[in-house]
DSSP file (Angstrom, degrees, kcal/mol; ACC not computed):
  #  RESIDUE AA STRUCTURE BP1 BP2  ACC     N-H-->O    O-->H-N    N-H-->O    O-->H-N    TCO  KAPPA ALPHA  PHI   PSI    X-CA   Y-CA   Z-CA
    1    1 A X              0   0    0      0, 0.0     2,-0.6     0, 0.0    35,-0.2   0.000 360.0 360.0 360.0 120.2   26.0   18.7   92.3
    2    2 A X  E     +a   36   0A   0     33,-1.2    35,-3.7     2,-0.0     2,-1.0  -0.855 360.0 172.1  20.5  51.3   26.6   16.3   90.1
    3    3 A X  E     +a   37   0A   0     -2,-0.6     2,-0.4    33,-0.2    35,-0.2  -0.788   6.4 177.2-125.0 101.5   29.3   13.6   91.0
    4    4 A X  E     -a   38   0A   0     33,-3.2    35,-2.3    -2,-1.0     2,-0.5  -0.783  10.7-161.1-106.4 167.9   30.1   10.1   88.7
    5    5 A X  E     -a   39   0A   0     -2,-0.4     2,-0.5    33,-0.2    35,-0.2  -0.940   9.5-180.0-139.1 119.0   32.4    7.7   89.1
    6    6 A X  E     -a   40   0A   0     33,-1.6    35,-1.1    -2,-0.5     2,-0.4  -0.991  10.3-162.9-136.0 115.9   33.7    4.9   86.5
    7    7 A X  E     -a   41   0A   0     -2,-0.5    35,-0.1    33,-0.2    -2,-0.0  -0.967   2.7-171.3-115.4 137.8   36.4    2.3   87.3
    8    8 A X        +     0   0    0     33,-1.1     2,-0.7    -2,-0.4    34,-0.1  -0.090  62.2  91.3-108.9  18.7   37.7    1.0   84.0
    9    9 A X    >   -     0   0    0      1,-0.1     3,-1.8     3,-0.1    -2,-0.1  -0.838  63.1-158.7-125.5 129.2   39.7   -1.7   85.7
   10   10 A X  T 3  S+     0   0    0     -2,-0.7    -1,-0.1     1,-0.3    -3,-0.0   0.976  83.4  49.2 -62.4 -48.5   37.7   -5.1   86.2
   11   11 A X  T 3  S+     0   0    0    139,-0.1   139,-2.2   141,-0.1     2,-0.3  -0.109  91.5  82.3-101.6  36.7   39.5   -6.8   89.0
   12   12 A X  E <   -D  149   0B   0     -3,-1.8     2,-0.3   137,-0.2   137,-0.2  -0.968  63.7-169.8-121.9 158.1   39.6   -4.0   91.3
   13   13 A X  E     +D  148   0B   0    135,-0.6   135,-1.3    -2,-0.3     2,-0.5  -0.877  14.6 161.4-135.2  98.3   36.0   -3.7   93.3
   14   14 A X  E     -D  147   0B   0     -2,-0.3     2,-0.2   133,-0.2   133,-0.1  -0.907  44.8-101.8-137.4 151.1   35.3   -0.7   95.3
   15   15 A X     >  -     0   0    0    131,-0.6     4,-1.0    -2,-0.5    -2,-0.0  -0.564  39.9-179.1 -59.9 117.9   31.9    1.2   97.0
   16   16 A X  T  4 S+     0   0    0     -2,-0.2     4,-0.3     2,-0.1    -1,-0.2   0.174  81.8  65.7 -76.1  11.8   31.1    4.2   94.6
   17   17 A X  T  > S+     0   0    0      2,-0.1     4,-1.4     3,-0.1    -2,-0.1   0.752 105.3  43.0 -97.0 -46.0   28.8    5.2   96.1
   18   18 A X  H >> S+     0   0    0      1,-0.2     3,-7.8     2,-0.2     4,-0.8   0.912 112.5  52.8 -25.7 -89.2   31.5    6.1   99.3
   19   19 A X  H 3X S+     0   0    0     -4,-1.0     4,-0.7     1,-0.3    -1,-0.2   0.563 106.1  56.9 -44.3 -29.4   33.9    7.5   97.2
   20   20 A X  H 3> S+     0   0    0     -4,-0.3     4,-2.6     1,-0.2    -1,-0.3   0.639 105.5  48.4 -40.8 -38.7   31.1    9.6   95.8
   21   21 A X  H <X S+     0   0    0     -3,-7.8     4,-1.4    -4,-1.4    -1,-0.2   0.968 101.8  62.5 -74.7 -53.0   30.4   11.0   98.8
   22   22 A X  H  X S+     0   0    0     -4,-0.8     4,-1.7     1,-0.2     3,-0.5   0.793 108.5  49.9 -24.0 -51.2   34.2   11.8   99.6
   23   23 A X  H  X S+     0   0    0     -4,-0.7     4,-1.2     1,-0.3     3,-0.3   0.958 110.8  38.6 -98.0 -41.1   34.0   14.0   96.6
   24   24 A X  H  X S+     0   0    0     -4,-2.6     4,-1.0     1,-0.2    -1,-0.3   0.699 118.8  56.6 -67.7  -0.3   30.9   16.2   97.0
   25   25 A X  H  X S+     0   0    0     -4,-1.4     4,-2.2    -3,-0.5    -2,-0.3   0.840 111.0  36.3 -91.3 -31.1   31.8   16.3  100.6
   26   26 A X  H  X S+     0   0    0     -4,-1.7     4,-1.2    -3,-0.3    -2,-0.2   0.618 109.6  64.1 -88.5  -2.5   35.1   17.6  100.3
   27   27 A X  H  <>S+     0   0    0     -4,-1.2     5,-1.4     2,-0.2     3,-0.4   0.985 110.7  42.3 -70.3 -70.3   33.6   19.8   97.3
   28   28 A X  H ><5S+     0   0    0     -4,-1.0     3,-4.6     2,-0.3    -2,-0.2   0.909 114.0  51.9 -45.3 -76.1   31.3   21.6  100.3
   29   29 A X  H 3<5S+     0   0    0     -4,-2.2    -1,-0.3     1,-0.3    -2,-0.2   0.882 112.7  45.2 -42.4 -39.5   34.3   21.7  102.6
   30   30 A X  T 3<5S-     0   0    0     -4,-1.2    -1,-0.3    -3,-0.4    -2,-0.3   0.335 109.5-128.2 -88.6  15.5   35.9   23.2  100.0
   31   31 A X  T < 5 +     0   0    0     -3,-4.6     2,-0.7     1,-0.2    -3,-0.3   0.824  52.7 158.9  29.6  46.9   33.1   25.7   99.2
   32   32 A X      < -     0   0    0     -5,-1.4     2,-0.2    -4,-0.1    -1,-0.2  -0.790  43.2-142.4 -96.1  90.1   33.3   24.6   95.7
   33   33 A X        -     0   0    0     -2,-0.7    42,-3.5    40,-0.2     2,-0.6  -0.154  27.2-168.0 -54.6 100.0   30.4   25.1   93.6
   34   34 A X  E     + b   0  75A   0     40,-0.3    42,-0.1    -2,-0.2     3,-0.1  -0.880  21.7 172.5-119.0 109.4   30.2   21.6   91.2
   35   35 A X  E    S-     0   0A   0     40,-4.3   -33,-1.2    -2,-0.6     2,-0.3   0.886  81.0  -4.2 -54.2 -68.7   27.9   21.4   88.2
   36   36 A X  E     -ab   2  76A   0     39,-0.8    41,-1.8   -35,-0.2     2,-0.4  -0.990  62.6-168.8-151.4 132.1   29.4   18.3   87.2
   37   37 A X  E     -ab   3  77A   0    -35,-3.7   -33,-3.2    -2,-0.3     2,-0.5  -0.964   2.4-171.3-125.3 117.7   32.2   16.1   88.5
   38   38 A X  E     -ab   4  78A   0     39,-1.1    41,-2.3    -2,-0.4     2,-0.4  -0.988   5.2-171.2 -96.4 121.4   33.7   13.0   86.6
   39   39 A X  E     -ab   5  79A   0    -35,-2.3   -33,-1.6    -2,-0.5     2,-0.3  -0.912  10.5-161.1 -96.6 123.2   36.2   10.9   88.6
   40   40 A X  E     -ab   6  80A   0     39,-2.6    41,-0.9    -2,-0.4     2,-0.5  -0.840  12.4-153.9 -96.5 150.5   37.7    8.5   86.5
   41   41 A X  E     +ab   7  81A   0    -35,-1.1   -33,-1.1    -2,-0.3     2,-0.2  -0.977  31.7 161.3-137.6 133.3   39.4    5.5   87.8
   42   42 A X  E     - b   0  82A   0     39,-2.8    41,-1.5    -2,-0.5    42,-0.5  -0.874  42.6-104.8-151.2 166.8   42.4    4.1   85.2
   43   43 A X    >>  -     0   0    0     -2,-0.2     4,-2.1    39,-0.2     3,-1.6  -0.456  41.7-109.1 -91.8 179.5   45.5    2.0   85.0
   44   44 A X  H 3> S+     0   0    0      1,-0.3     4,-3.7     2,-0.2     5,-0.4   0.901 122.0  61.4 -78.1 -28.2   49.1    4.0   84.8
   45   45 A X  H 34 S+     0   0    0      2,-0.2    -1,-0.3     1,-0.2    37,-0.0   0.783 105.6  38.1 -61.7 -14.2   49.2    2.9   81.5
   46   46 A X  H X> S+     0   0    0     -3,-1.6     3,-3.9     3,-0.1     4,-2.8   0.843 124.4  46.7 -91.7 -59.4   46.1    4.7   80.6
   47   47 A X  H 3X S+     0   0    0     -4,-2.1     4,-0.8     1,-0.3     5,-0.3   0.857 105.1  54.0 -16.0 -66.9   47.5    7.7   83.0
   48   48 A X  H 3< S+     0   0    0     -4,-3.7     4,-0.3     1,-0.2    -1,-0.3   0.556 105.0  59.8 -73.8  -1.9   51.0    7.9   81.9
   49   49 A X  H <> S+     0   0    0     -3,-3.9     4,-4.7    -5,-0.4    -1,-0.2   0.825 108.9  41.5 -93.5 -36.5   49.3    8.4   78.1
   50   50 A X  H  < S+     0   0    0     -4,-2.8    -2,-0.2     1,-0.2    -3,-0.1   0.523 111.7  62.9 -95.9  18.4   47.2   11.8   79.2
   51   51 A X  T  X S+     0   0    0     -4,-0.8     6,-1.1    -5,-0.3     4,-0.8   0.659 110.1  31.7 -52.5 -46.9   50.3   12.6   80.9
   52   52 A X  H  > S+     0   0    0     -4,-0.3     4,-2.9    -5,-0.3    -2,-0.2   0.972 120.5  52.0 -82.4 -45.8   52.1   12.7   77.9
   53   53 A X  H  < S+     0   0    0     -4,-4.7    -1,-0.2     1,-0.2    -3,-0.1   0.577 123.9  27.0 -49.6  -9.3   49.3   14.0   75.6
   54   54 A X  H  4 S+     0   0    0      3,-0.2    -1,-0.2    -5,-0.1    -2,-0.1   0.512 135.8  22.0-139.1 -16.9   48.3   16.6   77.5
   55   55 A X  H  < S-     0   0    0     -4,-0.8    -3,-0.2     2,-0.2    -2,-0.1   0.337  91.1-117.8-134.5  14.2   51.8   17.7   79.7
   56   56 A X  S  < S+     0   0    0     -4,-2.9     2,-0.3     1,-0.1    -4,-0.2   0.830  76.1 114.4  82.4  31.0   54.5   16.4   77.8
   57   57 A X        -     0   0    0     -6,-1.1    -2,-0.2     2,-0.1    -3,-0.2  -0.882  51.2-156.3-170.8 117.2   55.9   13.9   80.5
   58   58 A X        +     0   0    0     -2,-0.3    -6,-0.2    -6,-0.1    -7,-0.1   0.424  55.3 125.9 -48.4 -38.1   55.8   10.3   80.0
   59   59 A X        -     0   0    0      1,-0.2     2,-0.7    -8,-0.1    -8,-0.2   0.447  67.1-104.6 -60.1-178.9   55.9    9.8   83.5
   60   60 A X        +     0   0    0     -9,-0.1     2,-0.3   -12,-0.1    -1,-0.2  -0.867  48.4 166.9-103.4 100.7   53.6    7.7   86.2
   61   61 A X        -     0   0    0     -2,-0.7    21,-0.5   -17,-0.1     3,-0.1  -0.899  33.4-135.9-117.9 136.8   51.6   10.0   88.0
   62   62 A X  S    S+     0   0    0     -2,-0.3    20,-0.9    19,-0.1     2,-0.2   0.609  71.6  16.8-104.1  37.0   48.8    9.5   90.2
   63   63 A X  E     -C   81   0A   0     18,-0.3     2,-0.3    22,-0.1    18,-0.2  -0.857  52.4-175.1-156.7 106.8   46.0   11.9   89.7
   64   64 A X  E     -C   80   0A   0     16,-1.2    16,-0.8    -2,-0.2     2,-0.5  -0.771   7.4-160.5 -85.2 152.1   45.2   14.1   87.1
   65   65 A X  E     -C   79   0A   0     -2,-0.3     2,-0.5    14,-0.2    14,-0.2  -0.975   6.3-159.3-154.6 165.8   42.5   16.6   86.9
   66   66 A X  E     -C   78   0A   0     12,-3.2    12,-2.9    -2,-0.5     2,-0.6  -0.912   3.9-160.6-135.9  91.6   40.7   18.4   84.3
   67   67 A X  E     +C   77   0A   0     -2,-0.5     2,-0.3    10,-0.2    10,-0.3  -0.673  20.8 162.3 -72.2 136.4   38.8   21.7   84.8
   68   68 A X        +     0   0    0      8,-2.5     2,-0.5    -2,-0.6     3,-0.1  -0.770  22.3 150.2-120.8  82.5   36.1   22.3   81.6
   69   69 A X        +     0   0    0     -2,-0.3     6,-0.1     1,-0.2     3,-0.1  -0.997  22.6 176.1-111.5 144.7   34.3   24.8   83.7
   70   70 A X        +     0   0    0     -2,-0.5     2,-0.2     4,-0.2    -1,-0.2   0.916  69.7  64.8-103.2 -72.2   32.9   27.2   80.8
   71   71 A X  S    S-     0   0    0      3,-0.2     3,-0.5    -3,-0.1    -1,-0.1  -0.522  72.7-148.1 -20.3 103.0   30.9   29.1   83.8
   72   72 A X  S    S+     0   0    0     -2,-0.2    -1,-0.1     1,-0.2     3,-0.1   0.806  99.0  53.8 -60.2 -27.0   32.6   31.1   86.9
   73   73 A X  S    S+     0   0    0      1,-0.2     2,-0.3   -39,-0.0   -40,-0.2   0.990 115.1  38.0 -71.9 -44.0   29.6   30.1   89.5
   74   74 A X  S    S-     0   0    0     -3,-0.5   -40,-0.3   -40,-0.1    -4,-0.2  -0.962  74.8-144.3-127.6 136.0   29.9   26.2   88.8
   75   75 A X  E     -b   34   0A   0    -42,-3.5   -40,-4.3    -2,-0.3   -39,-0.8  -0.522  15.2-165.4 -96.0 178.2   33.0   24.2   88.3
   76   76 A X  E     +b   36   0A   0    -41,-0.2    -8,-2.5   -42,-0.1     2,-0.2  -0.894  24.8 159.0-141.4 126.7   32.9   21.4   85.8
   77   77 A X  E     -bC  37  67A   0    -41,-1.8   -39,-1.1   -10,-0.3     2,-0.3  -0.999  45.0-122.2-179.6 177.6   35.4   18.8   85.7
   78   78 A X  E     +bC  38  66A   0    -12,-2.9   -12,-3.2    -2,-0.2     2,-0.4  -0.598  19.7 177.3-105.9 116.6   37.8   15.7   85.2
   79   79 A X  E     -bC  39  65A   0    -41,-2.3   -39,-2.6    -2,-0.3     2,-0.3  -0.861   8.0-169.6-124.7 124.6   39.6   13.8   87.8
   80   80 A X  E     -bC  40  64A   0    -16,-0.8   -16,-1.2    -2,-0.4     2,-0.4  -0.627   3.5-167.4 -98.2 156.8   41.6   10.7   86.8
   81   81 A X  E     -bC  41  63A   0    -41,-0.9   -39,-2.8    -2,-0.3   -18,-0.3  -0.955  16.7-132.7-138.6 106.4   42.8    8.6   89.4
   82   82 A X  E     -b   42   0A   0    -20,-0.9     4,-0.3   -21,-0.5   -39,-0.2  -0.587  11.3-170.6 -32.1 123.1   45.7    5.6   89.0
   83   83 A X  S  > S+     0   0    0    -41,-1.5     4,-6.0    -2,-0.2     5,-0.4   0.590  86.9  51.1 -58.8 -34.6   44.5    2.8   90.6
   84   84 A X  H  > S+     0   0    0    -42,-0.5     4,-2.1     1,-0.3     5,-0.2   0.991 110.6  52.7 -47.0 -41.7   48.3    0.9   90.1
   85   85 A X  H  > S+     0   0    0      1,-0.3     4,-3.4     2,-0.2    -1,-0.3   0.810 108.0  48.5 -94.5 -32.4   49.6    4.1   91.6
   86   86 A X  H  > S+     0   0    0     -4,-0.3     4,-2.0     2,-0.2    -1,-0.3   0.996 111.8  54.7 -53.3 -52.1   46.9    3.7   95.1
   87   87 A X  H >X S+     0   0    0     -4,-6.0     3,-2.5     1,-0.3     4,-1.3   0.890 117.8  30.0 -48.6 -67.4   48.0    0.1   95.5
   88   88 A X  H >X S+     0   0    0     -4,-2.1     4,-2.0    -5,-0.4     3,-0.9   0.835 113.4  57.4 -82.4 -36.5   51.1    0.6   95.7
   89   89 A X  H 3X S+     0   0    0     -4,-3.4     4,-2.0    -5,-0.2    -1,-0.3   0.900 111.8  50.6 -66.6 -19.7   51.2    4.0   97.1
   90   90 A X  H <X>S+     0   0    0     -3,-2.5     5,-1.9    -4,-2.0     4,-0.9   0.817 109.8  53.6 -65.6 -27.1   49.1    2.1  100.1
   91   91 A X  H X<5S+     0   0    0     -4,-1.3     3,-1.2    -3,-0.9    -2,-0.2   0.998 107.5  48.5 -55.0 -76.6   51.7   -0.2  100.1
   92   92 A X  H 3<5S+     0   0    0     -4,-2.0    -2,-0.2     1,-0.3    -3,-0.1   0.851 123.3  25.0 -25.3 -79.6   54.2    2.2  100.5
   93   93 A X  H 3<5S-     0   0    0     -4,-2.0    -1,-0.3    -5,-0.3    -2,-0.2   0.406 107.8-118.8 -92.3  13.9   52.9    4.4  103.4
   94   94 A X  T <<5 +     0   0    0     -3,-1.2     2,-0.2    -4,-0.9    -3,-0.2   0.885  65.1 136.4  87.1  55.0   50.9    1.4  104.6
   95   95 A X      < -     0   0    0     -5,-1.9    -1,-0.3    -6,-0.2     2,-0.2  -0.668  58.4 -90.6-118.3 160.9   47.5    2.8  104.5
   96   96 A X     >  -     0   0    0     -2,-0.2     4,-2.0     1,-0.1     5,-0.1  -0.479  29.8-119.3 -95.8-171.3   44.5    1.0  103.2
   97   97 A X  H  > S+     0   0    0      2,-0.2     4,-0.6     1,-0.2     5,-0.1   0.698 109.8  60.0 -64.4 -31.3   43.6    1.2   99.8
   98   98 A X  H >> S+     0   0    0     47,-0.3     4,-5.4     1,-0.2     3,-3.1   0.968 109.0  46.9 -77.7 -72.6   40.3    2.7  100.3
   99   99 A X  H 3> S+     0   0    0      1,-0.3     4,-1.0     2,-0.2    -2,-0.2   0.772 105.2  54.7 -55.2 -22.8   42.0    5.8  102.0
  100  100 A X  H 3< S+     0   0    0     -4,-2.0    -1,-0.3     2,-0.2    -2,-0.2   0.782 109.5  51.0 -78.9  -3.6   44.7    6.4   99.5
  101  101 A X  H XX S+     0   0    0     -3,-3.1     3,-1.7    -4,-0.6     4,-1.5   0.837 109.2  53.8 -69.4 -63.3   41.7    6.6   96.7
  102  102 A X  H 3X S+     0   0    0     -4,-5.4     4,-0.9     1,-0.2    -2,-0.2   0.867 105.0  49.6 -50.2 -38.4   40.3    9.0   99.2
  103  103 A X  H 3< S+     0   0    0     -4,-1.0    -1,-0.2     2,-0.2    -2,-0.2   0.072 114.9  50.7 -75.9   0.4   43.7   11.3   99.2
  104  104 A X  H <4 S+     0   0    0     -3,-1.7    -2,-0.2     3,-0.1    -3,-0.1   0.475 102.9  50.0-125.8  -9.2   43.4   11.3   95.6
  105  105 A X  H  X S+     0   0    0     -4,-1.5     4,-0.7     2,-0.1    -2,-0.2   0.707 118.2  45.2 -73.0 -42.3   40.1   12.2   95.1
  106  106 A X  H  X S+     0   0    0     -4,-0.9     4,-2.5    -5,-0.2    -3,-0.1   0.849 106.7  56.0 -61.7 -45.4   40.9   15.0   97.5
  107  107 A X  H  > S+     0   0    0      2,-0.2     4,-2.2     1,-0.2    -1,-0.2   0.945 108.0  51.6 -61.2 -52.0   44.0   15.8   95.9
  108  108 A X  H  > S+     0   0    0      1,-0.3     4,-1.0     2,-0.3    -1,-0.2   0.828 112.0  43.4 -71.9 -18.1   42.0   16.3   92.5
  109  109 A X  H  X S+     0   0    0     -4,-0.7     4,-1.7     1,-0.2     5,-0.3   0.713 103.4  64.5-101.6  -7.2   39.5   18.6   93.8
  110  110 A X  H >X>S+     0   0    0     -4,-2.5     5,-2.1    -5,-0.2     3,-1.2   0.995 106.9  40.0 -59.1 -50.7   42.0   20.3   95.5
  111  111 A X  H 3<5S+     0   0    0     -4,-2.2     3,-0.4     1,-0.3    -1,-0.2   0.932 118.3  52.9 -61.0 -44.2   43.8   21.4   91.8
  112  112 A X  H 3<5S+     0   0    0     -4,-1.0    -1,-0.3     1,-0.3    -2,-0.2   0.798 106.2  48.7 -63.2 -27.6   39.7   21.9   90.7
  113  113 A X  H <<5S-     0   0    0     -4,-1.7    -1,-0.3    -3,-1.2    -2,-0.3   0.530 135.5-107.1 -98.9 -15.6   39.2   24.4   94.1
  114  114 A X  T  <5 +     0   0    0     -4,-0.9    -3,-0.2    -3,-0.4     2,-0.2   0.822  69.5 147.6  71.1  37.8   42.7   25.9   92.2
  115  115 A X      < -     0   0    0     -5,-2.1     2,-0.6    -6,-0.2    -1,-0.2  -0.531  30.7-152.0 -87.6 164.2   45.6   24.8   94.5
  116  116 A X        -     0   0    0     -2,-0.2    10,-0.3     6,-0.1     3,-0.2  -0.974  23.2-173.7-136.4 137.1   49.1   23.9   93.0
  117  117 A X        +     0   0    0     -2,-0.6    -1,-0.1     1,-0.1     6,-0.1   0.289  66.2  91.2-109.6  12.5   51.4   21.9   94.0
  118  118 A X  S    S+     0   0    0      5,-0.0     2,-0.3     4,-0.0    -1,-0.1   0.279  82.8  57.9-115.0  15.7   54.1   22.7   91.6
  119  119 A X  S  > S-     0   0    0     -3,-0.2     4,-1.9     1,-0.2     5,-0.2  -0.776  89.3-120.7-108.6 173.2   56.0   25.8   93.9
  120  120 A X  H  > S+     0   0    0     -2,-0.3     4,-2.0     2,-0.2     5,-0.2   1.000 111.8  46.5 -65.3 -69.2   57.2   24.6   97.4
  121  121 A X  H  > S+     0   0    0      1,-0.2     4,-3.7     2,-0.2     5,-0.2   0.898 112.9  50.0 -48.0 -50.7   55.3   26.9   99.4
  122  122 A X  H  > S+     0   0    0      1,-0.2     4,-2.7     2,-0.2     5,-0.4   0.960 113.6  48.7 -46.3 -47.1   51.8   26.1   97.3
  123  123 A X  H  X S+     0   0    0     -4,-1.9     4,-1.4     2,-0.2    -1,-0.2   0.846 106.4  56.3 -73.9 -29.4   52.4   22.4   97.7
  124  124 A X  H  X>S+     0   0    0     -4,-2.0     4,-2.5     2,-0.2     5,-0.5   0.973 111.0  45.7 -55.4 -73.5   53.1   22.7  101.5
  125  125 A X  H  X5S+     0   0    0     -4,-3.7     4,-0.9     1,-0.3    -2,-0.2   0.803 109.8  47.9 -58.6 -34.8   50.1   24.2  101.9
  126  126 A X  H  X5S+     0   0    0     -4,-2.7     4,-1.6   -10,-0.3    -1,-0.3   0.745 109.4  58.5 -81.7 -26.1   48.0   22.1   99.9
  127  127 A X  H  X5S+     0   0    0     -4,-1.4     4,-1.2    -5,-0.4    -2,-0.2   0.990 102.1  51.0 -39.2 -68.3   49.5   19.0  101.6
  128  128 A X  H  X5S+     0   0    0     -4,-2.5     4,-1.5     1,-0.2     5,-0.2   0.901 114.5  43.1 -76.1 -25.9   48.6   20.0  104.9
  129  129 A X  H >X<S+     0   0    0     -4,-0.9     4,-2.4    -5,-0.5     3,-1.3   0.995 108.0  57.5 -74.1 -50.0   45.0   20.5  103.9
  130  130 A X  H >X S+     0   0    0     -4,-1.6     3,-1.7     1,-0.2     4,-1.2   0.831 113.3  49.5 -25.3 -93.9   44.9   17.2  101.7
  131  131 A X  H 3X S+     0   0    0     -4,-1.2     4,-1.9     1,-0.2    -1,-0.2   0.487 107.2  45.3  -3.6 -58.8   45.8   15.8  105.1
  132  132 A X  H <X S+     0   0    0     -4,-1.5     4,-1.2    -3,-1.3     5,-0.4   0.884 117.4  51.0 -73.3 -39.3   43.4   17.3  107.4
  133  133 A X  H << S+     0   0    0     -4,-2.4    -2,-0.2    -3,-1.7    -1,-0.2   0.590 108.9  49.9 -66.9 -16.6   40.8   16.3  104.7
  134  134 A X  H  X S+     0   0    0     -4,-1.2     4,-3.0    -5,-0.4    -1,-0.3   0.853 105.7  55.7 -84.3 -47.8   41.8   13.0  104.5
  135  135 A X  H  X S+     0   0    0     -4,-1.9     4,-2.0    -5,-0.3    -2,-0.2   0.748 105.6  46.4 -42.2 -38.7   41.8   12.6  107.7
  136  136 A X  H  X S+     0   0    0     -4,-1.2     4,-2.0     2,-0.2     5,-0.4   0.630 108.7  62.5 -87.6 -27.1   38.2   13.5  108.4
  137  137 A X  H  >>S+     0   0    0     -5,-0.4     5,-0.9     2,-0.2     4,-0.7   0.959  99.0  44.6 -86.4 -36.4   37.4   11.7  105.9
  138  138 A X  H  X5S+     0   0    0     -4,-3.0     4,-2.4     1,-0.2    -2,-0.2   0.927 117.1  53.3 -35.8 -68.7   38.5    8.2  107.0
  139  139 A X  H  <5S+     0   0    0     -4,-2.0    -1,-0.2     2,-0.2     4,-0.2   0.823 121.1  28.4 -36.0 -51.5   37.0    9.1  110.0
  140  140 A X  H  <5S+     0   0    0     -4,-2.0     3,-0.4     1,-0.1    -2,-0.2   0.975 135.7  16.0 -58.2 -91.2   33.9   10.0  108.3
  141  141 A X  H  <5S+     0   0    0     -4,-0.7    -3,-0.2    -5,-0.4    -2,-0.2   0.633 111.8  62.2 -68.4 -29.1   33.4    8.0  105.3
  142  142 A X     << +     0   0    0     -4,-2.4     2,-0.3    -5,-0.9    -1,-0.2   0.007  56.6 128.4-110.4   9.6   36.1    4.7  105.4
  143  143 A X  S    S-     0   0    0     -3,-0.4     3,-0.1     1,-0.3    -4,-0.0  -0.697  92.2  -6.5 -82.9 141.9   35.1    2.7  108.3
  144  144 A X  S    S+     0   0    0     -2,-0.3     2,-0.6     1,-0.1    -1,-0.3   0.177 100.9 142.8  57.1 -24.9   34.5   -1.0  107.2
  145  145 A X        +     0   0    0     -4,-0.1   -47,-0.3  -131,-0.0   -46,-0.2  -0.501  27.6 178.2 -46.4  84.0   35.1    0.4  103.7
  146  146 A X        -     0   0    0     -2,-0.6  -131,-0.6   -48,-0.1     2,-0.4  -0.564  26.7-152.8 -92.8 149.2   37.4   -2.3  101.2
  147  147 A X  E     -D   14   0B   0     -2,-0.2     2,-0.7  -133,-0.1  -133,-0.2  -0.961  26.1-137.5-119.6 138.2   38.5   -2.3   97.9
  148  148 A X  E     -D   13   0B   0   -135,-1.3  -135,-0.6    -2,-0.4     2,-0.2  -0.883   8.0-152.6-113.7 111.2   38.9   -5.9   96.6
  149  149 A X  E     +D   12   0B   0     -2,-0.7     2,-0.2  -137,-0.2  -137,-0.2  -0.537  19.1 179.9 -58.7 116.9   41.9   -7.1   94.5
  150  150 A X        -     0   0    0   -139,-2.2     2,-0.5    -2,-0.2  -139,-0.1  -0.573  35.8-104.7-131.1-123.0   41.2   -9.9   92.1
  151  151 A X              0   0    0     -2,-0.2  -139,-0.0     1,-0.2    -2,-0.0  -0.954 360.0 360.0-133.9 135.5   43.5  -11.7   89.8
  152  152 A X              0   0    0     -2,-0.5    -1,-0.2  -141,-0.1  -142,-0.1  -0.041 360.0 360.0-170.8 360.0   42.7  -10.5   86.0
């Protein structure tokens, strides 16, 4: 399996090699067979543009993901990830940074593994696994782990 990782934003500084792990491990949890995995790491302004180009809503969202798997046996695909949208959603529920990166990495192979969040019930149910998976992964992966703000 196959996993990169590219943050396009200069003045944030985070282990990719971690997050890396996060994703083929939750790939395996998820018995999800990965050719090739790009995690992209973007501002909302880059976000909120293949929001609109590609689902017609302007809006600030913070994950996208993009199967191209040409092949049923191995998936291959895109997950883009707001950074703006971690801060502040770490702000928000008062998590660290590291771990809401982690919950959105999860979140993105969850859509890749072919969960939905866009009926109630589906999104309930992928919530509470995002959760458990997040969880285990802090545990796991996020000790001592930091992402470092600096002014740019």
């Amino acid at each position: 399996m196959a996993v990169e990782l590219t943050n396009t934003l200069e003045n944030i500084r985070l282990p990719q090699t971690k997050f890396k792990e996060i994703a083929q491990w939750t790939c395996t949890e998820l018995n999800l067979q990965i050719g090739h995995l790009d995690i992209i790491l973007v501002s909302d302004a880059y976000l909120c543009d293949l929001h609109r180009e590609f689902f017609n809503d302007p809006s600030k969202t913070d994950v996208i993901t993009f199967d191209l798997s040409d092949d049923a046996e191995k998936k291959e695909g895109e997950i883009y990830i707001s950074l703006d949208r971690a801060i502040e959603h770490s702000r928000k529920f008062n998590v660290s940074i590291a771990n809401e990166v982690c919950r959105l990495i999860i979140h993105g192979c969850l859509h890749l593994a072919g969960y939905d969040d866009r009926e109630e019930a589906s999104r309930k149910k992928m919530k509470s696994l995002e959760d458990r998976l997040t969880d285990q992964a802090d545990r796991s992966f996020l000790k001592n782990v930091t992402v470092e703000l600096t002014e740019g």
